[in-house]
N, CA, C and O atoms as a Maestro MAE file, in Angstrom:
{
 s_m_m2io_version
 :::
 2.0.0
}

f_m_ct {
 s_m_title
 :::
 protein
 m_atom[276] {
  # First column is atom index #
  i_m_mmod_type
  r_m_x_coord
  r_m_y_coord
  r_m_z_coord
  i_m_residue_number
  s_m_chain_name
  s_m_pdb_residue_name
  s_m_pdb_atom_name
  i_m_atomic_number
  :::
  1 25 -9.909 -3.535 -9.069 1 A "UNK " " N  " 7
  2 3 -10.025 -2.592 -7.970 1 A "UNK " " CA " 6
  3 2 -8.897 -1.558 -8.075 1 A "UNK " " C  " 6
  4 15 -7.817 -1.834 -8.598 1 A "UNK " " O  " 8
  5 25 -9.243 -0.128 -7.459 2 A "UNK " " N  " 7
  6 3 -7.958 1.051 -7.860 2 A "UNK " " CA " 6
  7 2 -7.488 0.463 -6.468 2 A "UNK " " C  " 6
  8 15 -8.080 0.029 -5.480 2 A "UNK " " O  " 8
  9 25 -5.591 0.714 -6.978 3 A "UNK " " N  " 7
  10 3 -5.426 0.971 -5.754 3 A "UNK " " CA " 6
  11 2 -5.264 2.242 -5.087 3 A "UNK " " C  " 6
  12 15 -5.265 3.292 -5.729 3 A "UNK " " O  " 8
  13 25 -5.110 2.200 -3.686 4 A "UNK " " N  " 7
  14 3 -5.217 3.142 -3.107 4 A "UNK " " CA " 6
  15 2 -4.116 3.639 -1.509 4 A "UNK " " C  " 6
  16 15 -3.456 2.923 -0.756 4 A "UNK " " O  " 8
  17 25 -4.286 4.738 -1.517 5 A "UNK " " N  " 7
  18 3 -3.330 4.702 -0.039 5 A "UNK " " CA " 6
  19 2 -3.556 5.468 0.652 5 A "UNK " " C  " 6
  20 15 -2.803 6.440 0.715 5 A "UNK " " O  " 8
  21 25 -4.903 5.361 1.635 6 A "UNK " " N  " 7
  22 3 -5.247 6.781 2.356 6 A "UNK " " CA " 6
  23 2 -4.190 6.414 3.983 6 A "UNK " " C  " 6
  24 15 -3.943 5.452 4.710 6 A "UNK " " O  " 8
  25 25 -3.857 7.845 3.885 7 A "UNK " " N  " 7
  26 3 -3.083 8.341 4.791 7 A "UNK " " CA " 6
  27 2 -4.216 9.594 5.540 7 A "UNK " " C  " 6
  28 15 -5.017 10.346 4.985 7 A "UNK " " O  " 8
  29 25 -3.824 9.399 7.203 8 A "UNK " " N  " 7
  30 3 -4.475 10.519 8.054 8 A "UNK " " CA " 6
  31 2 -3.361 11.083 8.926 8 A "UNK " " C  " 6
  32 15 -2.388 10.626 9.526 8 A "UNK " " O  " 8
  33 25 -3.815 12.044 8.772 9 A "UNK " " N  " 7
  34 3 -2.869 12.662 9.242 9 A "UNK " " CA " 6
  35 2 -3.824 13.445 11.108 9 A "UNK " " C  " 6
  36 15 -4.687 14.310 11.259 9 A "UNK " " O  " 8
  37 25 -3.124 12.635 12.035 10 A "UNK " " N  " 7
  38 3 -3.553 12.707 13.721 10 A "UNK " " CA " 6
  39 2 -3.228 14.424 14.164 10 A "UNK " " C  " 6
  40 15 -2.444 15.021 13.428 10 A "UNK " " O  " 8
  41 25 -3.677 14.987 15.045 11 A "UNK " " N  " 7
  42 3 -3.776 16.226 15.877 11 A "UNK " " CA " 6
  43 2 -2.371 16.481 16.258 11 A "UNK " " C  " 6
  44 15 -1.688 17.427 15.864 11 A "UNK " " O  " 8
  45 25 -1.954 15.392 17.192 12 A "UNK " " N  " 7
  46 3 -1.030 14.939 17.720 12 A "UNK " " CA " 6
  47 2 0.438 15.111 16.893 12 A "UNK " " C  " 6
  48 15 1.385 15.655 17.462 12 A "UNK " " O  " 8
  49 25 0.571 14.537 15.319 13 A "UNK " " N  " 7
  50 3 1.343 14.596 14.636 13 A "UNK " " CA " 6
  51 2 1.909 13.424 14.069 13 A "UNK " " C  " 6
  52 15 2.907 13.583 13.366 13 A "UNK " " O  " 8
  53 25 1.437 12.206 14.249 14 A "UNK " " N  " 7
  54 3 1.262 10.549 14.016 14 A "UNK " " CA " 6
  55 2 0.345 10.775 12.385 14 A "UNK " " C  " 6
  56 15 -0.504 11.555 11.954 14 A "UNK " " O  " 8
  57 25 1.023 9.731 11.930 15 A "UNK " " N  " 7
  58 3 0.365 9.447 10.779 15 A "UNK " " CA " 6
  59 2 -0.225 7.766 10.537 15 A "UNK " " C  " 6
  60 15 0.491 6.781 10.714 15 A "UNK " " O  " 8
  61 25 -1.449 7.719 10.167 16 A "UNK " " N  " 7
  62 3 -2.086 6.398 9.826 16 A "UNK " " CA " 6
  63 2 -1.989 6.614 8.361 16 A "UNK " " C  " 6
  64 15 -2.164 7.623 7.677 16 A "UNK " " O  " 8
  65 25 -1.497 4.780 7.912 17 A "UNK " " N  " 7
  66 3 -1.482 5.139 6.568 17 A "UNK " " CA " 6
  67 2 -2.059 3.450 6.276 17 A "UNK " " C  " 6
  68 15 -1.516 2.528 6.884 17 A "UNK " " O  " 8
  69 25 -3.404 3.137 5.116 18 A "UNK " " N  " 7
  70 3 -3.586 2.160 5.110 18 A "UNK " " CA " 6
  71 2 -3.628 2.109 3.494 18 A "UNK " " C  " 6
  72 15 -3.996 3.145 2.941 18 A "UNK " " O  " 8
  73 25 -3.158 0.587 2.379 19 A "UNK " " N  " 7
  74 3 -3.505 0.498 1.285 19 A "UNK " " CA " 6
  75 2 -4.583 -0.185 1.424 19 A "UNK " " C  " 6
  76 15 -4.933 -0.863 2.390 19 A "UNK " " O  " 8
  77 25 -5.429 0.115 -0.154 20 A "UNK " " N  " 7
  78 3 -6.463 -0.732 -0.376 20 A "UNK " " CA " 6
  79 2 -6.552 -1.194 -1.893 20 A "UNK " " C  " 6
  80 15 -6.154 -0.381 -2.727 20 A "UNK " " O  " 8
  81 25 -7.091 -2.566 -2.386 21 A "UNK " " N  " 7
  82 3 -6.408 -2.604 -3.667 21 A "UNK " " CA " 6
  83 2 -5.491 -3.457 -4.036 21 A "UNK " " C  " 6
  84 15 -5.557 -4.020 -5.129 21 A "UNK " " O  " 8
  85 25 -4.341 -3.702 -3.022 22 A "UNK " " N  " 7
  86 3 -3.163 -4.306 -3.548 22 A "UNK " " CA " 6
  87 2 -3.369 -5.496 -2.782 22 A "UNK " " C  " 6
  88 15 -4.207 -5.595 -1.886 22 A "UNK " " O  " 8
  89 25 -2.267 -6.765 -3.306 23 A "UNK " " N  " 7
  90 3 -2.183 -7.904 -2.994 23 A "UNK " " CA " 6
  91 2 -0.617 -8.171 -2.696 23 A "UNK " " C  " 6
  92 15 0.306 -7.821 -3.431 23 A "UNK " " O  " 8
  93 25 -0.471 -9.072 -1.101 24 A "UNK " " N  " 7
  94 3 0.681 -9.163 -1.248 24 A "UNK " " CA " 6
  95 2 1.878 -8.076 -0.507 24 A "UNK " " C  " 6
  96 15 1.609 -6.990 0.007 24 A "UNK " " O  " 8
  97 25 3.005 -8.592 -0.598 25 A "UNK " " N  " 7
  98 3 4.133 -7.325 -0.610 25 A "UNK " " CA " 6
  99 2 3.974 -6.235 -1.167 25 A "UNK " " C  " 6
  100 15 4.727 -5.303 -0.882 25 A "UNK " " O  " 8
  101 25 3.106 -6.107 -1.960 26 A "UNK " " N  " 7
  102 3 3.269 -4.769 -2.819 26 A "UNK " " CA " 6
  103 2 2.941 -3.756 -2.346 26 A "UNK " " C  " 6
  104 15 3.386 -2.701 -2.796 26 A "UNK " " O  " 8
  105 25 2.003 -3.788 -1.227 27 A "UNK " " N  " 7
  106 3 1.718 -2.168 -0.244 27 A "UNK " " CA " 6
  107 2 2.860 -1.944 0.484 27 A "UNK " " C  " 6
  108 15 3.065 -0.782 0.836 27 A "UNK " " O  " 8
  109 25 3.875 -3.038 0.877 28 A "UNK " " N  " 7
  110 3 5.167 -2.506 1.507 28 A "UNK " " CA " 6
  111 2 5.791 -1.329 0.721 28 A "UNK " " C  " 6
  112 15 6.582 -0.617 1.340 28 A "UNK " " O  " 8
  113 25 5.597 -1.121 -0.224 29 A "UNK " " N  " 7
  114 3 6.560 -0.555 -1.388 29 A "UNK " " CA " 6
  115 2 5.588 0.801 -0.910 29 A "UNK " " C  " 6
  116 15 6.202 1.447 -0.061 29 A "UNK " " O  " 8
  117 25 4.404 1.325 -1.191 30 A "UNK " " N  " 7
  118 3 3.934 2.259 -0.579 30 A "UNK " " CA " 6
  119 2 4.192 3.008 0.776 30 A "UNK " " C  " 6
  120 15 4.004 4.204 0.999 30 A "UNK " " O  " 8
  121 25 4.583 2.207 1.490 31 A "UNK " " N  " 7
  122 3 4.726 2.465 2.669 31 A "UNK " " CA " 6
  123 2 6.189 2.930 3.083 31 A "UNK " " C  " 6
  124 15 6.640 3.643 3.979 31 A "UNK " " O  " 8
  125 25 6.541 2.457 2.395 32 A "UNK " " N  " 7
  126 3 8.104 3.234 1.958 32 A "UNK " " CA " 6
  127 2 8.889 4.232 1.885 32 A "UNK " " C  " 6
  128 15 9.883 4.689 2.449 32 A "UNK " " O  " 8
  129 25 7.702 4.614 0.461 33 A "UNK " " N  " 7
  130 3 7.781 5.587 -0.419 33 A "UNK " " CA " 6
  131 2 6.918 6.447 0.570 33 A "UNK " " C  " 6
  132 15 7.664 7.373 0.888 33 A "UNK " " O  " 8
  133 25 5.986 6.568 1.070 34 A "UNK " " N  " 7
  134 3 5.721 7.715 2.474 34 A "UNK " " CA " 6
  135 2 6.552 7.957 3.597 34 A "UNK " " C  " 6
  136 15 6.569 9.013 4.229 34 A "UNK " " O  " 8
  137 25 7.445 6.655 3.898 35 A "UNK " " N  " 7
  138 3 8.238 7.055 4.850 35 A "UNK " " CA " 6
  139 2 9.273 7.815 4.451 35 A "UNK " " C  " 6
  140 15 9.329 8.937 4.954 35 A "UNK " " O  " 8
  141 25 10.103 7.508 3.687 36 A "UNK " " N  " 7
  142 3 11.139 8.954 2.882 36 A "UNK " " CA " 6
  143 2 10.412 10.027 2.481 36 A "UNK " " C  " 6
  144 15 10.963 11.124 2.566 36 A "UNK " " O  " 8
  145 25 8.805 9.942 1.876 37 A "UNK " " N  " 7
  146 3 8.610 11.548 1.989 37 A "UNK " " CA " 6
  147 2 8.081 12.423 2.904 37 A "UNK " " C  " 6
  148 15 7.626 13.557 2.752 37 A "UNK " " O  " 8
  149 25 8.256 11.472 4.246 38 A "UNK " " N  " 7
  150 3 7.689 12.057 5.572 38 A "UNK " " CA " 6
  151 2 9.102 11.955 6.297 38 A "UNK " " C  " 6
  152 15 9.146 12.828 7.163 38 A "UNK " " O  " 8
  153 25 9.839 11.483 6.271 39 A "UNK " " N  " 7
  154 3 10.989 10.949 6.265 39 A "UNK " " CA " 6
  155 2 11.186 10.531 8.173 39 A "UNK " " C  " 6
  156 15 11.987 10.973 8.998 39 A "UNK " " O  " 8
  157 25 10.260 9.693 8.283 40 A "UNK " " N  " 7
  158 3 9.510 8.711 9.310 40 A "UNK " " CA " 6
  159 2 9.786 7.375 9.438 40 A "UNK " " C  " 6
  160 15 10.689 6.772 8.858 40 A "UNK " " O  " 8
  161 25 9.389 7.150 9.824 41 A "UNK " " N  " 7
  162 3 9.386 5.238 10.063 41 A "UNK " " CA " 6
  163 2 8.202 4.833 11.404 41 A "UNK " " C  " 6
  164 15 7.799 5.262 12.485 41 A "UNK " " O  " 8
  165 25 7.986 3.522 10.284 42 A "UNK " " N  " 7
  166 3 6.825 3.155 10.926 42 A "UNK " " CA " 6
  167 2 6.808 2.205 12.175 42 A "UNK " " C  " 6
  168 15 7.177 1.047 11.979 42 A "UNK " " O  " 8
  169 25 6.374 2.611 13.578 43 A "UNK " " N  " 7
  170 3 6.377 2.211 14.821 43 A "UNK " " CA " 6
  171 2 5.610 0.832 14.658 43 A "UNK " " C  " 6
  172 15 6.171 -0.158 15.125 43 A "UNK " " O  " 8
  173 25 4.383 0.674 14.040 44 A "UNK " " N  " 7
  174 3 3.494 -0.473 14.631 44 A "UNK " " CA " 6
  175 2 2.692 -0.681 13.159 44 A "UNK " " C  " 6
  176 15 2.699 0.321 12.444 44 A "UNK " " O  " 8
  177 25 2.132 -1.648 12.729 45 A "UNK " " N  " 7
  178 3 1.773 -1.996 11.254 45 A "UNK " " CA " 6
  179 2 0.915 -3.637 11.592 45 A "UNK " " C  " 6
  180 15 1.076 -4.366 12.570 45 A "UNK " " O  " 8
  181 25 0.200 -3.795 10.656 46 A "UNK " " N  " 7
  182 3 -0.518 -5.169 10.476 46 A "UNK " " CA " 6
  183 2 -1.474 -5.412 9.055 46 A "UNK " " C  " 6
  184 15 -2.149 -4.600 8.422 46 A "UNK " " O  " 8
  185 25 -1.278 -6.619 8.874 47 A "UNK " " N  " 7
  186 3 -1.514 -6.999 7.406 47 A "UNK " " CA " 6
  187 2 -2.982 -7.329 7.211 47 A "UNK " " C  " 6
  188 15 -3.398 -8.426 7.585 47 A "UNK " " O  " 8
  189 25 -4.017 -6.193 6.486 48 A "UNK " " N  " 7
  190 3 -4.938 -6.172 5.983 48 A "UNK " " CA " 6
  191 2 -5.222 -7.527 5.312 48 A "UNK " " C  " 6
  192 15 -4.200 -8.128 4.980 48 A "UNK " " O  " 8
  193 25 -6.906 -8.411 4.922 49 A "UNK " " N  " 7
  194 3 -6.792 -9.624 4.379 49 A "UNK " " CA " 6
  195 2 -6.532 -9.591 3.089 49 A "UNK " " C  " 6
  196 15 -6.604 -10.642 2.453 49 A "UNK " " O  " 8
  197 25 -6.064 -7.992 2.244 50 A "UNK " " N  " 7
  198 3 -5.468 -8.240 1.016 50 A "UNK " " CA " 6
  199 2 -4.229 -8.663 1.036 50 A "UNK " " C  " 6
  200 15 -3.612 -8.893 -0.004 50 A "UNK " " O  " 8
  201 25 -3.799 -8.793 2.041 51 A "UNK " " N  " 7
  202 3 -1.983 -8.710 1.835 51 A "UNK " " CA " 6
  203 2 -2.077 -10.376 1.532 51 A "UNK " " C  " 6
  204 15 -1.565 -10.730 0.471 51 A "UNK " " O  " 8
  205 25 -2.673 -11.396 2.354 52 A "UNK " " N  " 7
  206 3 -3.146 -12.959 1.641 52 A "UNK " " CA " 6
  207 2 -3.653 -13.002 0.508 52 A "UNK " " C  " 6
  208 15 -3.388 -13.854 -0.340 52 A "UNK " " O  " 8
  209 25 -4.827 -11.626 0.326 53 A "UNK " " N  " 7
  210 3 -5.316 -12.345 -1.003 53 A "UNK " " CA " 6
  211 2 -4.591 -12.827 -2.069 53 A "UNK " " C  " 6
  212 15 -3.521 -12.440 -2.538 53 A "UNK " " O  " 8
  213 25 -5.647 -14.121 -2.525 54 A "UNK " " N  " 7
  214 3 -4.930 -14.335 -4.318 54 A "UNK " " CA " 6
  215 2 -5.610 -13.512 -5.111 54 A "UNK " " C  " 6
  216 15 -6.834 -13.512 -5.242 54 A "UNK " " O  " 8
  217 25 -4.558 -12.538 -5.848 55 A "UNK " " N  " 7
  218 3 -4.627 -11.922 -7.393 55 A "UNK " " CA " 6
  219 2 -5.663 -12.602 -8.409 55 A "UNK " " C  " 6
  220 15 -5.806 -13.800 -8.166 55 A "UNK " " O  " 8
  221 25 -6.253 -12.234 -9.249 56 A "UNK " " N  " 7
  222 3 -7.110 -13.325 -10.244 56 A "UNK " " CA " 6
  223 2 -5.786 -13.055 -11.326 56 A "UNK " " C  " 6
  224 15 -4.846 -12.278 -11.499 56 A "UNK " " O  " 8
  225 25 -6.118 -13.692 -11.633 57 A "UNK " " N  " 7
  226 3 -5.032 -13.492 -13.884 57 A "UNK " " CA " 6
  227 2 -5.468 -12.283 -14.518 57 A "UNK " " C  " 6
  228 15 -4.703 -11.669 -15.262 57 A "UNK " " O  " 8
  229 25 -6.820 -11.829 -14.250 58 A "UNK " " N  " 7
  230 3 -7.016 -10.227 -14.830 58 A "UNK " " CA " 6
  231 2 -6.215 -9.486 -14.419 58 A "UNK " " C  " 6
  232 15 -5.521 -8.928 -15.269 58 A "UNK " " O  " 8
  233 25 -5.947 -9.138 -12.838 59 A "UNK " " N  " 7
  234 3 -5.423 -8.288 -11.819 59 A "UNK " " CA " 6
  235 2 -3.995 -8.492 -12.177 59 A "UNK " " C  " 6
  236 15 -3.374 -7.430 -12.124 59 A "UNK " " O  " 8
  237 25 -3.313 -9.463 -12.508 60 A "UNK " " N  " 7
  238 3 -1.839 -9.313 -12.607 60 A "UNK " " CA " 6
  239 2 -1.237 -8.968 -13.885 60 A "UNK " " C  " 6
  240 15 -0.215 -8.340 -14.159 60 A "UNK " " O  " 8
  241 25 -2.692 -9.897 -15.058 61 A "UNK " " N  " 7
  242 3 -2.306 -9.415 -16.301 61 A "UNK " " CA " 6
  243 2 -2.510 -7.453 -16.651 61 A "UNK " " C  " 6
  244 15 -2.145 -6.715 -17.565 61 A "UNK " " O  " 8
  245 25 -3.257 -7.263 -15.393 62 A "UNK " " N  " 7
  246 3 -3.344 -5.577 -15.554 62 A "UNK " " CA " 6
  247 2 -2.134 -4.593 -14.803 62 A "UNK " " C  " 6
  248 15 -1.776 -3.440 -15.041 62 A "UNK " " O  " 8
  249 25 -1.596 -5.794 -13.597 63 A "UNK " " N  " 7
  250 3 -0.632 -5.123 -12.904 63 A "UNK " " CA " 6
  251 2 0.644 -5.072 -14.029 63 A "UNK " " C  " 6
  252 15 1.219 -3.987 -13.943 63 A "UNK " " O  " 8
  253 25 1.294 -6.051 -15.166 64 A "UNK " " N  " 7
  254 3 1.896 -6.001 -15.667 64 A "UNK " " CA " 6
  255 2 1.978 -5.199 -16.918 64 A "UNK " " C  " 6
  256 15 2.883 -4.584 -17.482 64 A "UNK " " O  " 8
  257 25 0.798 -5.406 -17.139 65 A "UNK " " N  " 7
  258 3 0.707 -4.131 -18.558 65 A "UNK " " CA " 6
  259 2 0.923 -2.388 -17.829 65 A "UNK " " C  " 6
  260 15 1.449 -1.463 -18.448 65 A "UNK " " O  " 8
  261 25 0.515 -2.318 -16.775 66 A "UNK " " N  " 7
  262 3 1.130 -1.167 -16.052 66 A "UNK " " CA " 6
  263 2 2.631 -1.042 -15.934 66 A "UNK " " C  " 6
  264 15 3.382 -0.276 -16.539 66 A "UNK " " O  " 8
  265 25 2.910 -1.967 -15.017 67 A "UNK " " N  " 7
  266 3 4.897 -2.038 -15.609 67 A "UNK " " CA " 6
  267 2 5.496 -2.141 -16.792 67 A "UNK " " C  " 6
  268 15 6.665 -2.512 -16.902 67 A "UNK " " O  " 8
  269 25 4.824 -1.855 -17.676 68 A "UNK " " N  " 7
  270 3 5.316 -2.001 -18.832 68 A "UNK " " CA " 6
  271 2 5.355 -0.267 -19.734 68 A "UNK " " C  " 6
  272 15 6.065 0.043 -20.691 68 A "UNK " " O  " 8
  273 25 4.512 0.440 -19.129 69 A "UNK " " N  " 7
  274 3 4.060 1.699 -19.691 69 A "UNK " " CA " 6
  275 2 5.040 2.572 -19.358 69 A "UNK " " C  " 6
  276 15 4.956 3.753 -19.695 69 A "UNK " " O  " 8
  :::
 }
 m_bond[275] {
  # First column is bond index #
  i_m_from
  i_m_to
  i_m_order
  :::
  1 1 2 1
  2 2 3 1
  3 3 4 2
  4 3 5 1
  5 5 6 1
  6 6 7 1
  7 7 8 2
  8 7 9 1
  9 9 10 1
  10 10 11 1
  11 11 12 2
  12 11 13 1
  13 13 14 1
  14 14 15 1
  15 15 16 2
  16 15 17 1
  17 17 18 1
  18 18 19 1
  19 19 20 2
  20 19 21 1
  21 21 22 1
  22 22 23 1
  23 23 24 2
  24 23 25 1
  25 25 26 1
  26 26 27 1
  27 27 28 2
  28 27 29 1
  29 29 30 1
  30 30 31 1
  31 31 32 2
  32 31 33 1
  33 33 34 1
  34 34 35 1
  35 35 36 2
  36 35 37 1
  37 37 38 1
  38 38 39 1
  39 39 40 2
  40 39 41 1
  41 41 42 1
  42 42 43 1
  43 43 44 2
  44 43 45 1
  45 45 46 1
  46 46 47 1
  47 47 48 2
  48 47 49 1
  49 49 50 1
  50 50 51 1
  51 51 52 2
  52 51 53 1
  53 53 54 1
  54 54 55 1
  55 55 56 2
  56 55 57 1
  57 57 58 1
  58 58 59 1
  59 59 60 2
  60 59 61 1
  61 61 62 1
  62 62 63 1
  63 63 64 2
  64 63 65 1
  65 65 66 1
  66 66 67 1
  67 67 68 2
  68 67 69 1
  69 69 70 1
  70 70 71 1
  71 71 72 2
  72 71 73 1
  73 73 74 1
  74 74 75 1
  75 75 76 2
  76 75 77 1
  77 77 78 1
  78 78 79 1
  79 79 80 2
  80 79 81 1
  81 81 82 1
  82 82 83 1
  83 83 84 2
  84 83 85 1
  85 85 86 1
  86 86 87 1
  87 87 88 2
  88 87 89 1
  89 89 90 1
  90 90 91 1
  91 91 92 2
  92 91 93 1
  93 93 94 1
  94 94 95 1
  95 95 96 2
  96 95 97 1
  97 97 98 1
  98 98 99 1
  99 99 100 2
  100 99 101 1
  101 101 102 1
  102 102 103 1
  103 103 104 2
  104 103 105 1
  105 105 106 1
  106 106 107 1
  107 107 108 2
  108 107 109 1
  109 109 110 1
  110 110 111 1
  111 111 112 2
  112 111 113 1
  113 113 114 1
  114 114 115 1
  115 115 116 2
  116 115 117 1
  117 117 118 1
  118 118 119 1
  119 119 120 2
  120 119 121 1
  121 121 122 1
  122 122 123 1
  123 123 124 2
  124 123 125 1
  125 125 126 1
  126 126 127 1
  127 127 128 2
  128 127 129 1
  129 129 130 1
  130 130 131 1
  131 131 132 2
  132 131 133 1
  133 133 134 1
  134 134 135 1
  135 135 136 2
  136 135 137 1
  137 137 138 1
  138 138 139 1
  139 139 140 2
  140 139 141 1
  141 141 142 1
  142 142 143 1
  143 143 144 2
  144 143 145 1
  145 145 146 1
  146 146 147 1
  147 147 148 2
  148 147 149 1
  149 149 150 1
  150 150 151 1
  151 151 152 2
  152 151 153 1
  153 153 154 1
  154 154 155 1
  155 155 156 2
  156 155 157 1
  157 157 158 1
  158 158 159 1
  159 159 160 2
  160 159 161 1
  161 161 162 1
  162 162 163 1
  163 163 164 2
  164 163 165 1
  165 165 166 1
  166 166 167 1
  167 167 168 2
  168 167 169 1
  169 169 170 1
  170 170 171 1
  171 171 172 2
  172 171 173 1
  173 173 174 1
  174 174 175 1
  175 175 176 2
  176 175 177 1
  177 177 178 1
  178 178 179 1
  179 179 180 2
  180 179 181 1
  181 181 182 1
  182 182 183 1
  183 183 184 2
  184 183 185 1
  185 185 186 1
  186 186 187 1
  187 187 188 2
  188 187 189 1
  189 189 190 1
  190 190 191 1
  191 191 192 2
  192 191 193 1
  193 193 194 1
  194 194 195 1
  195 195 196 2
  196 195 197 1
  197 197 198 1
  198 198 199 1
  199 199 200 2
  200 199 201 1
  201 201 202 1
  202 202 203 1
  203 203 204 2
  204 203 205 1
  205 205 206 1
  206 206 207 1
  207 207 208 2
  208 207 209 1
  209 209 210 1
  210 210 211 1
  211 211 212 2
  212 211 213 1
  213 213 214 1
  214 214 215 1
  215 215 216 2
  216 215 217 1
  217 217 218 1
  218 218 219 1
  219 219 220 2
  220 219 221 1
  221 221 222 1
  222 222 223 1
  223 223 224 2
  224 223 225 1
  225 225 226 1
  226 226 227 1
  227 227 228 2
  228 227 229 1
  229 229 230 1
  230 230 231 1
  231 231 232 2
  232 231 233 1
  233 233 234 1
  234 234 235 1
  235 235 236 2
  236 235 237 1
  237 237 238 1
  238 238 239 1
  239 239 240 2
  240 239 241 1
  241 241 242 1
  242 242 243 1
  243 243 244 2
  244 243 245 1
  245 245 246 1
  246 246 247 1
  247 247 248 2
  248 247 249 1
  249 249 250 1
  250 250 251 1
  251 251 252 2
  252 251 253 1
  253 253 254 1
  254 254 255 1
  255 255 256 2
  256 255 257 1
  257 257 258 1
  258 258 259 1
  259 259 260 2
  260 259 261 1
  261 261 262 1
  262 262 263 1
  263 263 264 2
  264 263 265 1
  265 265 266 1
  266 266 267 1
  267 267 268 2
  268 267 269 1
  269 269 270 1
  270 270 271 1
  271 271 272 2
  272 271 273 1
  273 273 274 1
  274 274 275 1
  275 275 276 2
  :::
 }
}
């Protein structure tokens, strides 16, 4: 699965930002990296059922050959 990180941007001036894709801690790291380039912080948050999912051995053996490039 790609991952992904759609962000909306509200009328108001609030931003929704959700990953899709990732497993785990690893969308924290996204969420981050939007808050320093919005240079924001996030009020209220909750963990999608990827953030439990288990990874298969494809998915990590693909997440690692990415860290490696």
């Amino acid at each position: 699965m790609v991952k992904q990180l759609v962000v909306k941007l509200r009328p108001d001036g609030t931003v929704d930002a959700e990953t899709f894709g990732m497993h785990g801690p690893e969308c924290l790291d996204y969420i981050e990296t939007l808050e320093a380039l919005l240079d924001a912080e996030t009020t209220s948050s909750t963990f999608t059922p990827d953030y439990t999912a288990v990874s298969t051995v494809a998915e990590v053996e693909a997440e690692q050959e990415n860290r490696n490039l």
